[in-house]
N, C-alpha and C positions, 0 to 999 in steps of 0.2 A: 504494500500500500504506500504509494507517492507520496498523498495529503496525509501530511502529520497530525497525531491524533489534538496536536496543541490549536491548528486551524480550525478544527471539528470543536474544540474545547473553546474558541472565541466566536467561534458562529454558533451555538447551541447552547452552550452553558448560560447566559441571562436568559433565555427564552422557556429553559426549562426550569430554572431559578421562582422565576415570574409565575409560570403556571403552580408549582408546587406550592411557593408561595399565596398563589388565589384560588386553589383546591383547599385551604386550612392546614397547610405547614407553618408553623412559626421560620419565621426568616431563617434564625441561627439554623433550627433542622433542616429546614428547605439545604443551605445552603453544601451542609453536612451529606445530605445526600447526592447533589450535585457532584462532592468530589466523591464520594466511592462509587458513583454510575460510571467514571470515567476513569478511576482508576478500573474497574471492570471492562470499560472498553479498550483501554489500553493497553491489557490483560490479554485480549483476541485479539490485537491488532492486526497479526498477519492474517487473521481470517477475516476482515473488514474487504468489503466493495470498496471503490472509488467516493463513490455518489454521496455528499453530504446527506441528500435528504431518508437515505436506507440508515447511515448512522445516525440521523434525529431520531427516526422510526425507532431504533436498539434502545437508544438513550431515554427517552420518553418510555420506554418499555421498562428497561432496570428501574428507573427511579421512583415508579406507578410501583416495582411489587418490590424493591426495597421500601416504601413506602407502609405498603400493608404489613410489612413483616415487623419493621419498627413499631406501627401501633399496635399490631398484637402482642407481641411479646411487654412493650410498654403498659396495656391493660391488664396483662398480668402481675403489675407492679406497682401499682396506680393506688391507693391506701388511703389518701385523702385528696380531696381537691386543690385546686392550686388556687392562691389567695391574689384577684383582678387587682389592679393598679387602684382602682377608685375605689375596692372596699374598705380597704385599712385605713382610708382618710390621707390627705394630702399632710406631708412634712415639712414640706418645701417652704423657703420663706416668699409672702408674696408676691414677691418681686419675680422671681424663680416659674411663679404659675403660668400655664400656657394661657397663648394671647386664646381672644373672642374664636378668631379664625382656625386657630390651633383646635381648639375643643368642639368647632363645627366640621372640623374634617374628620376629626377622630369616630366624632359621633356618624358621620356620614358612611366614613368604613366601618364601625359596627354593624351599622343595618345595614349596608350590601352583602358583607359576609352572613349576615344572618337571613339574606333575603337568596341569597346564594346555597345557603343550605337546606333553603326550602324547595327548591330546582330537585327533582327526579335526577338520579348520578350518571344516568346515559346522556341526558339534554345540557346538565352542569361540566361533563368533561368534554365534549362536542364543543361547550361554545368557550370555554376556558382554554381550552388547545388554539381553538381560530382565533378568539379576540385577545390573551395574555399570549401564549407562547408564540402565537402569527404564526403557525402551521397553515397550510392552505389548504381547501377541499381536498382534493385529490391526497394529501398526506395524513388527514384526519382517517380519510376512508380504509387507507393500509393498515394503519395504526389500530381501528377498532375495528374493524371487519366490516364497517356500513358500505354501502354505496355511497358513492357522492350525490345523487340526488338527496337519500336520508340524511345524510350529514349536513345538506344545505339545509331541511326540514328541521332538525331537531336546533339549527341554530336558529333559525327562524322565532321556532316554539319558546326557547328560552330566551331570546330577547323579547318576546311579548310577555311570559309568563315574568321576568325579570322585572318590566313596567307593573304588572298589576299588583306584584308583591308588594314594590317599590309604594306605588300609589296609595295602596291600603296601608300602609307603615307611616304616610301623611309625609313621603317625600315627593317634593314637584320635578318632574324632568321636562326638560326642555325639548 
């Protein structure tokens, strides 16, 4: 294999970052998984195609069931809940508090991921692959077995069902 797996690693690594991260990764894990997808692919290098987009396909694939195997294994470990930012009460001195705009964005990505988790998980990783990782129809459809008509449907379905959640949560979209 010509293209180095470090090229594959600057063209793929944010996009899958991204998605892992707007499937319900915390960052730090998202990005934990990122590097052992690629040190796995780095692993088969000689058995790698050419074609960046069959190693997005791989990449996106390891990281999807590293992914589930972290959280299983993780729920068998799991003993108490983890304690949110805003339950303990703020410490911070005044000064230190986030601005107006700060606690309206925060609030904003609460309810997308919580309107994001209300999305069916076939309609939620369809349109998470096309609109965070920029996967395109055609690479959606290898990656989950759909057809690329379904694939165009199910993103379809969840950008509407995305507004209705949205709307009912009493956010306005433009």
């Amino acid at each position: 294999m010509s293209t180095s797996i470090e090229t594959h690693y600057t063209a793929i690594a944010p996009k899958l970052l991204n998605w892992l991260v707007a499937t319900g990764s915390p960052h730090a894990e998202a990005a934990d998984l990122v590097q052992e997808t690629f040190l796995r692919i780095w692993r088969m290098r000689d058995d790698l195609a050419e074609d960046t987009s069959a190693v997005s396909g791989l990449a996106f694939t390891i990281a999807r069931n590293l992914r589930k195997n972290h959280w299983r294994d993780d729920a068998r470990l799991t003993f108490v809940d983890e304690i949110r930012d805003g339950d303990a009460g703020s410490t911070a001195p005044p000064d230190e508090l986030p601005s107006e705009t700060e606690e309206r964005l925060a609030d904003l990505r609460t309810r997308l991921t919580e309107a994001f988790s209300k999305l069916p998980p076939n309609l939620r990783d369809t349109y998470t692959l096309f609109q965070v990782a920029g996967l395109s129809i055609r690479e959606i459809a290898t990656q989950t077995g759909a057809t690329e008509n379904l694939v165009k449907v199910r993103i379809f379905r969840a950008k509407t069902k995305l507004r209705q959640i949205l709307s009912e949560m009493g956010v306005t979209i433009p």
